[in-house]
C-alpha positions in Angstrom: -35.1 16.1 -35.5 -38.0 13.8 -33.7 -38.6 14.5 -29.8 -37.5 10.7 -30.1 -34.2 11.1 -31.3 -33.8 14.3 -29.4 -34.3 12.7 -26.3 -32.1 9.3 -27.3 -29.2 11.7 -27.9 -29.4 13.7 -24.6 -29.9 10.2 -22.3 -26.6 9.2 -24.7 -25.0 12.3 -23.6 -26.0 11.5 -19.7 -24.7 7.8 -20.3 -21.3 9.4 -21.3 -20.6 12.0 -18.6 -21.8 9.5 -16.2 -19.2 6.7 -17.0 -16.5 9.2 -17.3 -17.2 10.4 -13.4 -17.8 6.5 -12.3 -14.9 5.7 -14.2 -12.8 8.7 -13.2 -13.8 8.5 -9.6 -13.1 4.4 -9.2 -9.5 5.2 -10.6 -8.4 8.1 -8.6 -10.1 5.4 -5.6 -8.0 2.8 -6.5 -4.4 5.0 -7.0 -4.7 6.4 -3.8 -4.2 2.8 -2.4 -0.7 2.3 -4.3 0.4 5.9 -3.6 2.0 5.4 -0.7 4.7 2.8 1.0 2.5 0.1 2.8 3.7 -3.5 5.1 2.9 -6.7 3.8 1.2 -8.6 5.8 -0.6 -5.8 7.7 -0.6 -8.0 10.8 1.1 -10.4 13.0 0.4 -11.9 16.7 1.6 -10.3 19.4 5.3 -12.3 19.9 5.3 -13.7 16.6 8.8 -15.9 15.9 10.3 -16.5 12.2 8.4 -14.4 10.3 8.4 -12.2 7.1 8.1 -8.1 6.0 8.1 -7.1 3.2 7.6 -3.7 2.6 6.0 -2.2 -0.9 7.3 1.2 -2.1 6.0 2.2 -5.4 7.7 5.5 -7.4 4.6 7.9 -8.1 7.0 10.3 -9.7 6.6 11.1 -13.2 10.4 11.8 -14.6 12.8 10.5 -11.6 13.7 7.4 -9.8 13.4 5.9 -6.2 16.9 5.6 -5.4 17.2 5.0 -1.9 14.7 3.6 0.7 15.3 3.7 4.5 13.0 1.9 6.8 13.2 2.9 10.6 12.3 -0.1 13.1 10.5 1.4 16.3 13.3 1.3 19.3 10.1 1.8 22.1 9.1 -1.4 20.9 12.1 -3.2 19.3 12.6 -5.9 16.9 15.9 -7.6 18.1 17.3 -9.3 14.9 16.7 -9.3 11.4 17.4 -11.0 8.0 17.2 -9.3 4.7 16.2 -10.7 2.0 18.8 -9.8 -1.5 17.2 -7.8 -4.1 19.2 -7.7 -7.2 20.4 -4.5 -7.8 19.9 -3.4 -4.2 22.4 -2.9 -1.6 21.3 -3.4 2.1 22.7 -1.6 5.4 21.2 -2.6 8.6 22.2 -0.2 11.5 21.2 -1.3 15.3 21.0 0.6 18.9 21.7 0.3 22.0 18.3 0.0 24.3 17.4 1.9 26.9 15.8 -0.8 28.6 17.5 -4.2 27.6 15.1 -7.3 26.4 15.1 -9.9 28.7 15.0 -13.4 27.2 15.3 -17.4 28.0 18.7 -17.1 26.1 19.9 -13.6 28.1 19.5 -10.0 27.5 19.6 -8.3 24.7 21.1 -4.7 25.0 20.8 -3.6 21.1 18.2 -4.0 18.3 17.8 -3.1 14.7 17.0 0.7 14.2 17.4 1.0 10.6 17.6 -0.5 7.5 18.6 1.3 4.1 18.8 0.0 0.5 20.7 1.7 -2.0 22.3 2.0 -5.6 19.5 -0.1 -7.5 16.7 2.1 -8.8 12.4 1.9 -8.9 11.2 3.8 -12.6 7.9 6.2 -12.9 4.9 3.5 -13.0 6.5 0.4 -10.7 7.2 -0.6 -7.9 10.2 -2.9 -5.6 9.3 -5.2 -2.5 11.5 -5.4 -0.3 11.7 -8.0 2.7 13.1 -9.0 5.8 13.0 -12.0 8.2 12.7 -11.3 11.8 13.4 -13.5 15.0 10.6 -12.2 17.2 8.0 -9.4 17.2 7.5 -7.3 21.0 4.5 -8.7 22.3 3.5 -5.5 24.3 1.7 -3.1 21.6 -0.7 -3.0 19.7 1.1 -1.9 16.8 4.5 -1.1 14.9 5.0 2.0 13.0 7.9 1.9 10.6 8.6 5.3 9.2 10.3 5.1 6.3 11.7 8.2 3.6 12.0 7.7 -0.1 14.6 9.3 -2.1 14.5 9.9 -5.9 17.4 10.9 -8.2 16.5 14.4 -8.7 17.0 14.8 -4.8 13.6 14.9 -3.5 12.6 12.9 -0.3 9.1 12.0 0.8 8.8 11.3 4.4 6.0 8.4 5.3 6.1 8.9 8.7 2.7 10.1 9.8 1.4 7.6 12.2 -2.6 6.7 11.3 -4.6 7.2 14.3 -8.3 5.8 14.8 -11.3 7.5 13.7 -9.3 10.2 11.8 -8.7 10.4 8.1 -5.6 9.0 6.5 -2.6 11.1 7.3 -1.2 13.0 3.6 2.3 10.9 4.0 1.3 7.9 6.0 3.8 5.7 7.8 3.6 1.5 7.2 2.1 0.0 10.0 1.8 -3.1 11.3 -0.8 -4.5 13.6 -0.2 -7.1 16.4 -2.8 -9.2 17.1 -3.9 -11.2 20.4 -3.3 -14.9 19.4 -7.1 -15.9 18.8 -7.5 -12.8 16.6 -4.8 -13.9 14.4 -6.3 -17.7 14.4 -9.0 -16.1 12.5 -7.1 -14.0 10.2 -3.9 -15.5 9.6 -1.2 -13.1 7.3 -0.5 -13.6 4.0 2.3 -12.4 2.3 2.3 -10.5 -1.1 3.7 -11.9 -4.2 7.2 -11.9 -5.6 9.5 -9.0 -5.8 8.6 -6.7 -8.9 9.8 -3.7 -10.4 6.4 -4.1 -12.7 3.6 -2.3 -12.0 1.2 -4.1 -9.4 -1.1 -7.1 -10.7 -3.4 -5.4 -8.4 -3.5 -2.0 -9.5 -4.4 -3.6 -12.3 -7.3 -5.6 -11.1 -8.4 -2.4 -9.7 -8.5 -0.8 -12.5 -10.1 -3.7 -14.4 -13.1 -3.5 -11.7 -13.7 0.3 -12.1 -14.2 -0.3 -16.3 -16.6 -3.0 -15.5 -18.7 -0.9 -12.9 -18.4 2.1 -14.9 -20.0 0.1 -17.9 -22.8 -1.4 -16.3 -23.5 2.4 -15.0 -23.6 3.6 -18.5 -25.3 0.8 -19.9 -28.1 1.0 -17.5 -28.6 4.5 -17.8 -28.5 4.3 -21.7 -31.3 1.5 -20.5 -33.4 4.1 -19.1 -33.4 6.5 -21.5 -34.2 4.2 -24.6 -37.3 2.8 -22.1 -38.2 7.0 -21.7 -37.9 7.9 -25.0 -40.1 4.7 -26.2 -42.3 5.5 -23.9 -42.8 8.7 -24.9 -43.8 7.9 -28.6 -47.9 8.9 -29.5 
């Protein structure tokens, strides 16, 4: 065999172990961000009126079913009254409290809020995911944020608690909880929410996308690196 086709083949060999790391290293980036129960929109203003949740839980199980999802509201920092939205197949029970320190309005006091909220006897398969929303009546207006642990429960009896709380300039916690961020009013001018698309029990269009992007970078990787090595191994010719 030529040093010229010697060389060709080893720069192909490079091009392939290349793409497979790009490749394998863009998808396990882009799972991680569907792995785990997240709030949609990820901010609100501070004392925000009328507005929507939805929260995204996707089954990363491989042989059993998310069965039942409960969402725990924050009572330090209550939500007074909620709406949820039907899902077919899903049954919804919202439970309230009694505050510790009632919420005093223009309309009176309010002395209980929404503590939790649990869906039940409809099922998410291995590979999808289910939204599920709610409407509130007014977010608190004194935090920064809302944390809204939540546990998943699949049918062969296993629970995964997301209720690690994020906290700033640490890595992301293993189970992290969905949180929400309130805004001042001219911050959210600037970035107003948006809310995700329709209920699906199919797999995210943007897990897809994501996966789409990491192909096309891995390509171009491989193809300029196969670029190289042709340039090389011309080069190299007497």
């Amino acid at each position: 065999m030529s040093p010229r086709h010697t060389t060709l083949r080893r720069a192909l060999r490079r091009t392939t172990l290349v793409t497979t790391l790009a490749t394998a290293g863009l998808l396990t980036a882009a799972g991680s961000a569907f792995a785990h129960v997240t709030v949609h929109p990820d901010s609100y203003p501070k004392g925000a009126t009328d507005g929507t949740l939805t929260f995204r839980v996707p089954n990363e199980e491989d042989n059993a079913d998310t069965t039942q999802v409960q969402v725990f509201l924050p009572t330090d920092h209550p939500i007074p009254s909620v709406l949820v939205t039907p899902e077919p197949g899903w049954t919804a029970q919202v439970k309230t409290t009694k505050l510790k320190n009632p919420i005093k309005t223009d309309d009176g006091t309010i002395n209980e809020a929404v503590a939790q909220i649990t869906w039940t006897k409809g099922k998410i398969e291995p590979g999808q995911y289910q939204d599920f929303s709610v409407a509130f009546g007014q977010l608190p207006d004194n935090t920064d944020q809302l944390a809204f642990k939540t546990l998943q429960t699949y049918s062969d009896g296993k629970v995964v608690r997301w209720i690690e709380e994020p906290k700033t300039g640490q890595a992301e916690p293993e189970n992290p909880a969905p949180v929400l961020k309130l805004t001042k009013a001219d911050e959210a001018a600037s970035a107003a929410p948006t809310a995700p698309k329709a209920s699906s029990a199919a797999t995210s269009d943007s897990t897809t996308r994501a996966l789409g992007i990491a192909g096309l970078i891995a390509g171009v990787l491989g193809i300029g690196t196969a670029a190289i090595a042709l340039y090389r191994s011309r080069s190299a010719r007497p």
